[in-house]
C-alpha positions in Angstrom: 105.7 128.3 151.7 105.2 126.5 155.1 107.2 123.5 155.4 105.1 120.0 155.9 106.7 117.9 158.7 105.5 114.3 158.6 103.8 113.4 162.1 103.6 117.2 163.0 99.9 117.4 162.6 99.9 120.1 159.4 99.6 117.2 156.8 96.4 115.7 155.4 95.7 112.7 156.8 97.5 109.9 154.9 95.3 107.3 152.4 92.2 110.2 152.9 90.4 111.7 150.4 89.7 115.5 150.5 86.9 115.9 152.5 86.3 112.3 153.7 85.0 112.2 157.4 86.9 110.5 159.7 85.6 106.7 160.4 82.8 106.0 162.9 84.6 104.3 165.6 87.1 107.0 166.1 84.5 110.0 165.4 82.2 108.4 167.9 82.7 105.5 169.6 86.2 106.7 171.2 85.0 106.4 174.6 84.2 102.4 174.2 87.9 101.4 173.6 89.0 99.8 176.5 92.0 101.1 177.3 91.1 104.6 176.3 88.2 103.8 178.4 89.9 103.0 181.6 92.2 106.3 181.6 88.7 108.6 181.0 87.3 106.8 184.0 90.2 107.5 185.9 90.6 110.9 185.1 86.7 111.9 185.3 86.4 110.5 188.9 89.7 112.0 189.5 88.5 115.4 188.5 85.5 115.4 189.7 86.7 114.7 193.4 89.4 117.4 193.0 86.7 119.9 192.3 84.3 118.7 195.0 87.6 119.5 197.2 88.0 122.7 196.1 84.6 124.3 196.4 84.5 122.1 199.8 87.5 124.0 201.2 86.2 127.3 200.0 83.2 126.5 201.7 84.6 125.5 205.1 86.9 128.4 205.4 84.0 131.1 204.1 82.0 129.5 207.3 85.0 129.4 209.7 86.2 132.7 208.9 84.0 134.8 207.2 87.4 136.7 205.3 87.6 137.6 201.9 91.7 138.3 202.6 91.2 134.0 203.9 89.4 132.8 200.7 91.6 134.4 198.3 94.7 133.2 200.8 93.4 129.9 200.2 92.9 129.9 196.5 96.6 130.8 196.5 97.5 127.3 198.3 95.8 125.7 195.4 97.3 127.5 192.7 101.0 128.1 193.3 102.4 125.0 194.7 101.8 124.1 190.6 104.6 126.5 190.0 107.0 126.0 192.5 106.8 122.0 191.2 106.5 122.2 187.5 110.1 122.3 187.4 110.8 118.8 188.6 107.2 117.0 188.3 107.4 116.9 184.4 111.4 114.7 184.9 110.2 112.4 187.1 106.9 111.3 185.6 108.7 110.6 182.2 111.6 108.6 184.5 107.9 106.3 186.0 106.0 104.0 185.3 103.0 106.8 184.5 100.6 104.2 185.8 101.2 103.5 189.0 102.3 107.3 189.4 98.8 108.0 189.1 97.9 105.2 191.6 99.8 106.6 194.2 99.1 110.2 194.0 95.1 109.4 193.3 95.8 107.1 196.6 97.4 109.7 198.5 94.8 112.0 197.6 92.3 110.0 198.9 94.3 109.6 202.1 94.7 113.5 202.6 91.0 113.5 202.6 90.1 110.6 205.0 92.7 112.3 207.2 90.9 115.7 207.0 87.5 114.4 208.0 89.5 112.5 211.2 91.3 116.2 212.2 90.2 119.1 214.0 89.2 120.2 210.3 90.6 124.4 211.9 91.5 127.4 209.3 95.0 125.6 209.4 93.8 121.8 209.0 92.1 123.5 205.6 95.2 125.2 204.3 97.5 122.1 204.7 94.4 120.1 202.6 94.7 122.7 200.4 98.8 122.6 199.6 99.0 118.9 199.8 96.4 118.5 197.1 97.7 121.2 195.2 101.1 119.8 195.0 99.9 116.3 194.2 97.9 117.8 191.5 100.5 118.1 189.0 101.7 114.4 189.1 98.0 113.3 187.4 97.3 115.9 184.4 100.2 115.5 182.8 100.7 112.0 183.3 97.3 111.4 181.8 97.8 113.7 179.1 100.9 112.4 178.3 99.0 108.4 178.3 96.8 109.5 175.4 98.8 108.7 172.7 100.0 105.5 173.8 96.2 104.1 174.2 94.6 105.0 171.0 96.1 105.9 167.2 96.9 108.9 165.7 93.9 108.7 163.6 91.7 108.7 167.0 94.0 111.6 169.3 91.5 114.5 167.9 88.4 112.3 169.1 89.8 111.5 171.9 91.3 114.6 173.3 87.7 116.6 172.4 86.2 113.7 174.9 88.6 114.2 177.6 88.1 117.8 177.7 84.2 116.9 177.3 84.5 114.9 180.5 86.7 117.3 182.2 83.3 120.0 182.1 81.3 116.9 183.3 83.6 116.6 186.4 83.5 120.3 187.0 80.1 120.9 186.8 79.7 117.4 188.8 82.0 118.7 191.6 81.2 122.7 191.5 78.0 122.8 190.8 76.4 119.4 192.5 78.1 117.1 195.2 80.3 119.9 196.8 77.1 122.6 197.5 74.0 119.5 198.5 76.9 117.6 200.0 77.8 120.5 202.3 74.2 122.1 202.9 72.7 118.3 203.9 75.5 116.6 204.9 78.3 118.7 206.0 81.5 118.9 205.8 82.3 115.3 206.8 80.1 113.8 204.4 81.9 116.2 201.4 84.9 115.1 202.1 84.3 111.3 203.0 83.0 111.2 199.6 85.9 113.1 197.8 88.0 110.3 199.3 85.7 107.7 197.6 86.4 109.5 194.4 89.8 109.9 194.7 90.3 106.2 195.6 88.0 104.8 192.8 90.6 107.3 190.3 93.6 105.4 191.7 91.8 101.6 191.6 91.2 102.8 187.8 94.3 104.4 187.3 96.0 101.0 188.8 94.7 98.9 185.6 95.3 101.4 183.1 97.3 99.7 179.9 101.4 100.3 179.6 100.3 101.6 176.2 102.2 100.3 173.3 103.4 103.6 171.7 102.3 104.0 168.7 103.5 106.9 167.6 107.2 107.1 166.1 109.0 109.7 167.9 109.6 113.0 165.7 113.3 113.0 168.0 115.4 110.2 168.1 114.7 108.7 171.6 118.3 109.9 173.0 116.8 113.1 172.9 114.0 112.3 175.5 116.5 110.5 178.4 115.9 111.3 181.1 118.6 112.5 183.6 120.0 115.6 185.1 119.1 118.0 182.6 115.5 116.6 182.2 113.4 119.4 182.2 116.3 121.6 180.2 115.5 119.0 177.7 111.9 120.2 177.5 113.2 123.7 177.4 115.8 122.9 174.3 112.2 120.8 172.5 109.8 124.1 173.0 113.1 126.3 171.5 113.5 123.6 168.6 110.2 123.2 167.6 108.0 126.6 167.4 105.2 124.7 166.6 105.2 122.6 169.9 105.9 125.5 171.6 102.7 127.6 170.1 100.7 124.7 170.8 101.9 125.1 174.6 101.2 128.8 174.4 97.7 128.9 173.5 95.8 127.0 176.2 98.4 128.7 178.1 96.9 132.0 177.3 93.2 130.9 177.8 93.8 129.1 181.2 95.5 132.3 182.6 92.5 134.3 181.0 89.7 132.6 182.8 90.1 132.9 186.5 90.7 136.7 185.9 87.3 136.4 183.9 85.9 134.7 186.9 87.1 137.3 189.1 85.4 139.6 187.2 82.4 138.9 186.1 80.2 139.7 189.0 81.6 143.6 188.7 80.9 143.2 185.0 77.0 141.9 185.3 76.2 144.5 188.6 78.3 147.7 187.0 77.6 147.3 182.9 75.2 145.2 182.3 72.6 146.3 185.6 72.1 142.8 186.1 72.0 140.6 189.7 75.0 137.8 190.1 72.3 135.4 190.7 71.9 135.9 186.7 75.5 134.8 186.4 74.3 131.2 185.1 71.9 132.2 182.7 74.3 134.8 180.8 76.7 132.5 180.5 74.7 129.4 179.3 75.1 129.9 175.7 78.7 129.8 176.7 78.4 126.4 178.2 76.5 125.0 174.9 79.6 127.0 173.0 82.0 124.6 174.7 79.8 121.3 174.3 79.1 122.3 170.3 82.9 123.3 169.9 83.9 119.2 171.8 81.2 117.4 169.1 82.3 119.1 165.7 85.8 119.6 166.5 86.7 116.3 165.1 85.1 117.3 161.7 86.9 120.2 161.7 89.9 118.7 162.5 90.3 116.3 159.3 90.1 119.4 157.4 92.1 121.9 158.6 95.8 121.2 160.3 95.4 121.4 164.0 97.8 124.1 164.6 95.6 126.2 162.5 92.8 125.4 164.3 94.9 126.3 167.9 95.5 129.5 165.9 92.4 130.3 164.8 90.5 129.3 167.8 92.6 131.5 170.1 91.8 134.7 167.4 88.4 134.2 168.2 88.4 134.1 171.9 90.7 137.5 171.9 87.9 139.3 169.4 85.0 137.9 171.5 86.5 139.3 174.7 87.1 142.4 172.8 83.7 142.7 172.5 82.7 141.8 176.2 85.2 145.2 176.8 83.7 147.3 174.1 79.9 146.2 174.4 78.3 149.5 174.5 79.3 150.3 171.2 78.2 146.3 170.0 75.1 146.9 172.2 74.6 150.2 170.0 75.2 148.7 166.7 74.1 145.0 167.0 70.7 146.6 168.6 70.2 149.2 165.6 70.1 146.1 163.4 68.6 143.3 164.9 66.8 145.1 167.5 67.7 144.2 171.1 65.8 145.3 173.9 65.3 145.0 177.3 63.2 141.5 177.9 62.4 138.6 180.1 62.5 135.1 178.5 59.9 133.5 179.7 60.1 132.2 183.8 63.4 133.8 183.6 64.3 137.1 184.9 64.6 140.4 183.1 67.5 140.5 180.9 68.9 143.6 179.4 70.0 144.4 175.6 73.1 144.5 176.6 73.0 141.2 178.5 71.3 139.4 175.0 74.0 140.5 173.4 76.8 139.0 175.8 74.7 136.1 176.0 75.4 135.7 172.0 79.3 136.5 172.4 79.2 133.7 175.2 78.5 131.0 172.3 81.5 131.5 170.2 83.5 132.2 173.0 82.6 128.8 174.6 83.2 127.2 171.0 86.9 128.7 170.6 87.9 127.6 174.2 87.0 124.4 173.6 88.8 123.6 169.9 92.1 125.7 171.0 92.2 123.4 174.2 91.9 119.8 172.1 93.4 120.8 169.4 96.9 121.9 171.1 97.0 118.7 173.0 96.5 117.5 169.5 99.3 119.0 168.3 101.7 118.0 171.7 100.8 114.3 171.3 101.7 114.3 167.7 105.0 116.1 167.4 106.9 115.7 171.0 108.6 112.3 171.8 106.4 110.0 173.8 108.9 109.7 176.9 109.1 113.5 176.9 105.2 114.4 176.9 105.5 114.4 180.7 107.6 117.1 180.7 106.3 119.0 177.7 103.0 118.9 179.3 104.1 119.5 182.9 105.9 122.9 181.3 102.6 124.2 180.2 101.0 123.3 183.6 103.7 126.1 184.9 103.3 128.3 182.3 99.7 128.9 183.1 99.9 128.6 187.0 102.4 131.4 186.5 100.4 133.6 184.3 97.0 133.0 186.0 98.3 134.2 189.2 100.1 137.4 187.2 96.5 138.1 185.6 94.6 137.8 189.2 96.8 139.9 190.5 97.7 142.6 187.9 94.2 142.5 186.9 92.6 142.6 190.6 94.4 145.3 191.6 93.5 147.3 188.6 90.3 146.3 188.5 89.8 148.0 192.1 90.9 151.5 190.6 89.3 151.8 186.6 86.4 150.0 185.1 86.3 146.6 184.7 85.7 147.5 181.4 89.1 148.6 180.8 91.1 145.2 182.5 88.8 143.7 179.7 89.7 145.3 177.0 94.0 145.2 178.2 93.3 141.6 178.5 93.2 141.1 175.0 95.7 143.2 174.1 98.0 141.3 176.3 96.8 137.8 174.9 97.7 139.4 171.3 101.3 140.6 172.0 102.2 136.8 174.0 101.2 134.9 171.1 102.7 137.5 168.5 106.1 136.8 170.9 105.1 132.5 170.3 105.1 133.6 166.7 108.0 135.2 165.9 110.1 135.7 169.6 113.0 134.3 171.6 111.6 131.1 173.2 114.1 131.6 176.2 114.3 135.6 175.6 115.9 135.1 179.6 118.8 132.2 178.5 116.5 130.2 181.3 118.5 126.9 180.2 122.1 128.4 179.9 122.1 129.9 183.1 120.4 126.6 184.7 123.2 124.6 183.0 126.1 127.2 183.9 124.8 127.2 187.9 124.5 123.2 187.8 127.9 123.1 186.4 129.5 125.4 188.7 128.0 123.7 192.1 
């Protein structure tokens, strides 16, 4: 019989009767507290000027260079300086004042890019805009992940995690899909970037009013257990190999975030080779993917005061793997699906021709969409409730190297491959791989390599 551990998210909510809905204001009216209100802010024009960077770069060095062996160079620069800094970031933004941490770095950020537009803006000018605002990156997520449960209640973390990763799709499709391609084709470079610093330096005038926070959440350690000092981040290491819970709820977005730059990677070889579809048909496949994620953000709540939100992490991450199962095996879906409810080839309406096959990914987009989405809130769910409030930093800054690591182990494992079988096959080892990390969260060493023993024997011994 599972054990219930008060605080640790796998109780019923306290004073509620089965099946009662959580109250209005924190189901919907999250986004009008105040001081919830002034992080979201933050965080959105934050996010939405880091993405308008990206693509920006991407675009300036496609038109300076023309190199596929550049773009994928400078895609590097943005994701491993995550990596190399997880280490340390997570220690010092628990030791700081997490507001005016993001102040500065927001503020630095927007420094980086007034400075761009003033330079000679070269192939190298665009790589050390790259690394910069790659390694100022991690100082904001997990600071504002870790604010979270010191602006609104417990009650209210579920609602207000589903927003923040509701806004975060805002700010990507704001910076991807909007300012960074009209900025660049009408206005240029300059223009992109002048307004990236804008956005960047309303974040950090937001981020400089941001409330202390009162914490009101009881840590589950005593607080001696989240000092910070020397052995900070072996500290984090020691909570993830304490608490399995924690440490599955770190796993699972883990996983997903790894998964979906490989997916990215390969999804134009997937619509061209198996599914005899153009790229430019890339948006409407994966539309019912898109509503997946915004359905998943609204009801997640709902589901939420029913079910435990480590079983929701769990279950959400169960459907993901069988969904991209099916992306790997669709020729025998296409078969089966199509023998009962009849796909065939087909245009809808003004839009172009889309194959059986392509219907048929278009319906495993939805649920897809709709697991990413609850495994992503409700982990954060689970981190703010169970790990110490001056330790979150850390805890959170831990899972921002887990999945730097493994997305660049997937890119380049499953590139490579990719160039020698069918993309069918990296699809279908993807899952498999997913399967056998979180059957190791389940049941393996958290430290299979002693990671904190031999950290603690080598600071000893210098």
């Amino acid at each position: 019989m599972t054990q219930v551990v008060p605080g640790a998210g796998l109780e019923p909510n306290p004073g509620a009767s089965p099946g009662a809905e959580v109250p209005e204001p924190a189901r919907e009216l999250i986004y009008l507290n105040r001081d919830f209100r002034i992080l979201w802010l933050a965080r959105t024009f934050g996010q939405t000027a880091s993405n308008t960077a990206q693509f920006g770069s991407l675009i300036a060095i496609t038109e300076l260079t023309r190199s596929g062996l550049e773009v994928s160079l400078l895609v590097l620069f943005w994701v491993l300086p995550s990596a190399i800094l997880g280490v340390v970031v997570g220690s010092i933004i628990d030791a700081v004042s997490k507001r005016w941490m993001l102040f500065t770095a927001n503020g630095l950020r927007a420094a980086v890019c007034f400075g761009f537009v003033l330079s000679g803006q070269g192939v190298g000018e665009i790589y050390i805009l790259a690394a910069v605002l790659a390694m100022l990156a991690p100082f904001v997520g997990p600071a504002e992940s870790a604010l979270v449960p010191t602006l609104v209640g417990k009650e209210e973390l579920t609602s207000a995690n589903a927003f923040l990763n509701l806004m975060r799709y805002v700010a990507q499709i704001a910076g991807l899909a909007i300012l960074a391609p009209l900025l660049a084709e009408l206005a240029g470079i300059d223009a992109l970037f002048v307004v990236t610093a804008v956005l960047f330096s309303a974040a950090a005038i937001y981020a400089s009013v941001i409330p202390g926070g009162t914490g009101r959440h009881a840590p589950r350690f005593p607080d001696e257990a989240a000092r910070w000092g020397k052995g900070a981040f072996l500290q984090a290491l020691d909570f993830l190999k304490q608490d399995r819970i924690v440490f599955r709820a770190a796993v699972q977005p883990t996983l997903l975030a790894a998964t979906i730059p490989l997916l990215a990677a390969l999804m134009p070889f997937y619509l061209s080779d198996v599914l005899d579809q153009q790229v430019s048909d890339l948006p409407i496949i994966l539309l019912p993917g898109v509503v997946g994620v915004l359905v998943g953000l609204r009801v997640v709540s709902w589901f939420a005061n029913r079910r435990a939100a480590a079983w929701l992490g769990a279950a959400g991450l169960a459907g993901f793997t069988a969904s991209l199962l099916l992306l790997a095996f669709i020729d025998g879906a296409d078969a089966t699906f199509g023998s009962i409810f009849g796909f065939r080839d087909q245009g809808l309406g003004p839009l172009p021709d889309v194959s059986a096959k392509s219907q048929l990914v278009m319906v495993i987009a939805f649920p897809m969409g709709f697991a990413l989405s609850v495994v992503n809130v409700a982990a954060t769910v689970v981190l703010n409730e169970r790990a110490p409030l001056r330790m979150q930093g850390r805890i959170f800054s831990v899972q921002s190297l887990m999945a730097s690591l493994a997305s660049v182990f997937l890119l380049v494992v499953g590139g490579a491959l990719a160039e020698v079988v069918d993309v069918r096959v990296v699809l279908g080892l993807t899952p498999l791989l997913l399967l056998y990390a979180w059957a190791y969260a389940q049941w393996g060493r958290v430290d299979p390599l002693n990671l904190t023993r031999r950290l603690r024997r080598a600071r000893s011994t210098s």
